[in-house]
N, C-alpha and C positions, 0 to 999 in steps of 0.2 A: 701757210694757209692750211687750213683745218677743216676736212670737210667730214659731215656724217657718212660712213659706209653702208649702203643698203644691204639690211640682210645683217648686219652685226649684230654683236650681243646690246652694246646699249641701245639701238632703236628697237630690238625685240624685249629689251625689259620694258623701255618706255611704253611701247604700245600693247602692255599687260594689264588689262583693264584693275582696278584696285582691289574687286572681288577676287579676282584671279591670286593677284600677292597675297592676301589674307588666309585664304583656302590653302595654299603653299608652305605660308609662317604655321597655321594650326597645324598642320600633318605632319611638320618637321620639330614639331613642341610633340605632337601627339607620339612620337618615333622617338623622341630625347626621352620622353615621361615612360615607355615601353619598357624600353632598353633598361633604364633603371629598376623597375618591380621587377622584370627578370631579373637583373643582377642579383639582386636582392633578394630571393628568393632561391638563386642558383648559386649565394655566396660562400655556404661549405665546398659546393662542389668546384665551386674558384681558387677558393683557398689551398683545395688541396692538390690544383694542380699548378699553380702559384709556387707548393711546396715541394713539386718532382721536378717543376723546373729548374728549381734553384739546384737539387740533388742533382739530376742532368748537368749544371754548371761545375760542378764540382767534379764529377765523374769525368766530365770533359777535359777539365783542365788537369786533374792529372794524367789521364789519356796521353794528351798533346807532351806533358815534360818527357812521359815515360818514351815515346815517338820520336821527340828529340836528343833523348842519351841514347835510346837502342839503333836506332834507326830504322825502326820497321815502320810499318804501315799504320793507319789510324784503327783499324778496324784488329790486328793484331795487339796494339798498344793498350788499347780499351780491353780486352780480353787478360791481358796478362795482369792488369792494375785492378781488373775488379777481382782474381784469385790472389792477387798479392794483399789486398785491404780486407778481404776473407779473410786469409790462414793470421793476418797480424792481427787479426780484430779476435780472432778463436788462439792464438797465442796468449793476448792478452789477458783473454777472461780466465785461460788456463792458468797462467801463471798468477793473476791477482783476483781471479774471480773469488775464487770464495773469501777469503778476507776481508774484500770492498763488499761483499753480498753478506757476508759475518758482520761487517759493522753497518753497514745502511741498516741492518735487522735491528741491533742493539740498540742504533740513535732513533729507529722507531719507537721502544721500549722506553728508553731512557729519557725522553722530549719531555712524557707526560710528568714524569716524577720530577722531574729539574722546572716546570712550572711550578709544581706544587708545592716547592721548596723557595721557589723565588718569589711568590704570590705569600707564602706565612710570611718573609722577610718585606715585602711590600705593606703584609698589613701590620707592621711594626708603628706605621707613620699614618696620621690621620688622615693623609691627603691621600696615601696610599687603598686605605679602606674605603675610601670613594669613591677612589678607581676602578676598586672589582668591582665592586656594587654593580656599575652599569655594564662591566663586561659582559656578552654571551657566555652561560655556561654551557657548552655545548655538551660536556659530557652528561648532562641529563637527558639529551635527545638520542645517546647511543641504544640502541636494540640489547637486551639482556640477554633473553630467553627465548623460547619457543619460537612458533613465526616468524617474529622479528629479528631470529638473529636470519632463519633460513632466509629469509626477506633479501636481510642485510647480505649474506654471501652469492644468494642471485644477481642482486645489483652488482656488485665486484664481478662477478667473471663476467657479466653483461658488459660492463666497459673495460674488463682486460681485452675481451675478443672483439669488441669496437676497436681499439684504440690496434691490438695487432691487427687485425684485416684493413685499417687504414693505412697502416705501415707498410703493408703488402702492395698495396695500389700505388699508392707514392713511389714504390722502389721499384716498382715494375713500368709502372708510367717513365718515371725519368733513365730506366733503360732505354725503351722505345727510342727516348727523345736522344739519348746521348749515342745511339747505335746511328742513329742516321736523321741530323740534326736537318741536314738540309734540305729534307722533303717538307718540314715542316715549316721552315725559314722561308723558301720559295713558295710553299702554297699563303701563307701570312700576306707578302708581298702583294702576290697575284689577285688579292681582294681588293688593292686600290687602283687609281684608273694609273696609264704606264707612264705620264708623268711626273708622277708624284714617286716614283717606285725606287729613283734612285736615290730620293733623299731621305727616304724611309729606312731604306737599306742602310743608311748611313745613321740614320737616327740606331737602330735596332744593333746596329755592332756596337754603336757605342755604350747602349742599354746592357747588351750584354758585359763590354769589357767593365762598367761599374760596377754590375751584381757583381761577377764574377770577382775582382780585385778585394771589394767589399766582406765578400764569402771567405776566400782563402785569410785576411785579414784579421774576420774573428775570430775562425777557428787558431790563430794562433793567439787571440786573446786568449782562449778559452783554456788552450792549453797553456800560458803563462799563467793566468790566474792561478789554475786550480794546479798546476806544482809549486809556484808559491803560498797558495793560504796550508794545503798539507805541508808542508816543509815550516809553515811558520808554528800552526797550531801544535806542530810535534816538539817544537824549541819551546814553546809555553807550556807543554804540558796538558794540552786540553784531550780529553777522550775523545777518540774516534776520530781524528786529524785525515784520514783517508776517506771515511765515509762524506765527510764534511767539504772535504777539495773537490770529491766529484759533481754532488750539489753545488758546491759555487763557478765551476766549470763549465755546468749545464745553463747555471742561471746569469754567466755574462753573455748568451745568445742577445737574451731582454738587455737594453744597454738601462741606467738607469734604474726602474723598477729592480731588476734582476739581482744588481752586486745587495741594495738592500735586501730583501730577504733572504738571499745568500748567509747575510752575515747574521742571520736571527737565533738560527741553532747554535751557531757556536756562542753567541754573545747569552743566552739563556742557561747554555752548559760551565761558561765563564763566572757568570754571577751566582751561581749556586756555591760554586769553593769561596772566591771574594769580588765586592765589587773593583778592587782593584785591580784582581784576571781581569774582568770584563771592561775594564780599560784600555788594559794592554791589550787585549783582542780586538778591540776599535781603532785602536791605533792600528795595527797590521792592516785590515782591512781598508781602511783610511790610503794608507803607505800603498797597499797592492794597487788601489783605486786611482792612485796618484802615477803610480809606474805606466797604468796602462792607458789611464786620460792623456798623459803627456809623453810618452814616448811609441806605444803599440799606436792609437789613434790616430796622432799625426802623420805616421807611416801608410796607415791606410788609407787618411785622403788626401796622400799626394798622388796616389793612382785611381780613385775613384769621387764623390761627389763628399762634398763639406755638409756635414746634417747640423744645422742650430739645431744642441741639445732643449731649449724651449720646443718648438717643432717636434723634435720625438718624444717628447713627453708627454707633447699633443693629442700627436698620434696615437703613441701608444694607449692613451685612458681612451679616446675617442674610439678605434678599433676593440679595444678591450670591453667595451661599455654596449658595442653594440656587436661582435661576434663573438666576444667571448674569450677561453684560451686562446684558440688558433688566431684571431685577431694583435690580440696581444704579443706572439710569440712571431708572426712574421709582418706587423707595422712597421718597424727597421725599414727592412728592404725593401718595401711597399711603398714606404716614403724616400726610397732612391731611386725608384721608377718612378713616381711622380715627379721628383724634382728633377731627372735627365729629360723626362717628354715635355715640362712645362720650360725648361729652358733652352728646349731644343727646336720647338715647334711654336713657341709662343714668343719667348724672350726672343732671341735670333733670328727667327723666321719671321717673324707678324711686327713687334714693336720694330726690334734694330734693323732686320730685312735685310740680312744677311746672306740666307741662302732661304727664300723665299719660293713654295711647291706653287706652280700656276700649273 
């Protein structure tokens, strides 16, 4: 037998006059609609700290290996990993900086020319000459002279020193966060009521252990790609095989979008000697693409979340479309936080009621 309890929740919703619910539903629309024009409004300032956390995660987790071969402390460990990725990252540039910086200069130079060579050989063909036709000539919009070039080199150091003092915040934010994660982990928590707290806790480690899997993952995409397309371009023969690896390195971050314009310089510097180079360089590319679809990728999500390539593609135009670069450049893992809270909190918890937060 089943009797109403005085004083419970369902007789004090019952006896909520309908006014009452309505005033409730609008305020909690009026607070849904809020929260969104702030987002959206405050979405660089998300984005970039979206982009120290992820650096934080990285920091972290070699932190934690270096902790576990030395055996020292976390707070030790993190210290001695951020001068070891220092003096490797300023070895590096020592040892192939100028060269990579020699040729990134050169393949700036030599893009424009290997168009204008692949565009006379374009308009060999009728269909060809149609094509420029509608292309943008952008180089009639460059600045020549006087003002416009001063113009033109204001704008450049304006968003060199944009783009470093971004970089500045980001590396220093996701210090903060990787020097002492757990002020910030527990105060997160502490926003919601305390029983929801442990299942959150469990959502948010698992949140982290996918970025995190995810992150270490590409980065060795990155670095598989770009020693294989330099190691391939230099067996073909193409110029610049070093400047060109590190561009396609950088641009398997963007999955998708990325390996294509990756492959645009080399396939432009290809087609200039013959179009038969520019086969063979598709094919490589093709080949790299194939290595790391099917063997790097699978590896990554057997430890972190399965992304339908449709879905990042999605993604990606949709963030691209409305924030731009930094949209475009961290959608990926934006849409790996989406899909661990939407299957953790909604699939699990709400549909199958699994482990259900009351």
């Amino acid at each position: 037998m089943s009797e109403s309890i005085p004083g419970s929740n369902n007789s004090t919703n019952a006896s909520k006059p309908p006014g009452t619910r309505f005033v409730v539903s609008a305020l909690i629309f009026v607070a849904i609609v809020a929260i969104g024009i702030v987002s959206w409004k405050l979405s660089a300032v998300l984005l970039l700290c979206f982009g120290a956390v992820l650096l934080a995660i990285f920091l972290r987790a070699v932190a934690e290996l270096t902790a576990k071969v030395t055996g020292l402390s976390y707070g030790w460990s993190l210290a001695i990993s951020l001068v070891v990725l220092v003096l490797a990252m300023g070895a590096g540039l020592y040892v192939s900086g100028d060269p990579v910086a020699e040729q990134l200069t050169m393949l700036a130079e030599e893009l424009p020319r290997s168009w204008e060579k692949t565009a006379e050989k374009i308009r060999e063909y009728s269909w060809g000459e149609r094509l420029l036709e509608k292309l943008p000539h952008s180089t009639d919009d460059l600045p020549l002279e006087g003002e416009d070039v001063a113009s033109y080199a204001t704008d450049v150091v304006s968003s060199l020193t944009g783009i470093l003092s971004t970089s500045l915040v980001i590396l220093f934010l996701a210090l903060y966060l990787a020097v002492d994660p757990a002020t910030y982990w527990q105060g997160l928590i502490r926003l919601f009521p305390v029983s929801k707290r442990e299942r959150l806790t469990e959502v948010l480690h698992d949140l982290h252990e996918a970025l995190r899997w995810w992150l270490l993952g590409t980065l060795v995409s990155m670095l598989v790609v770009g020693c294989l397309t330099t190691l391939g371009l230099w067996l073909l023969g193409i110029p610049l095989p070093v400047a060109i690896g590190v561009i396609a390195a950088l641009l398997t971050f963007i999955p998708n979008i990325g390996p294509v314009l990756s492959a645009l310089p080399a396939l432009l510097l290809a087609f200039v000697e013959s179009p038969t180079m520019a086969m063979y360089v598709a094919i490589l590319y093709l080949s790299i693409q194939i290595i790391e679809s099917y063997l790097i990728t699978p590896m990554i999500q057997q430890r972190t979340v399965s992304l339908p390539p449709a879905l990042t593609l999605v993604a990606q135009v949709a963030l691209g479309l409305l924030l731009g670069a930094a949209g475009l450049v961290l959608a990926t893992p934006l849409l790996v936080v989406v899909i661990v809270l939407v299957t953790k909190l909604y699939i699990e918890d709400t549909l199958e009621n699994k482990k259900a937060i009351r």
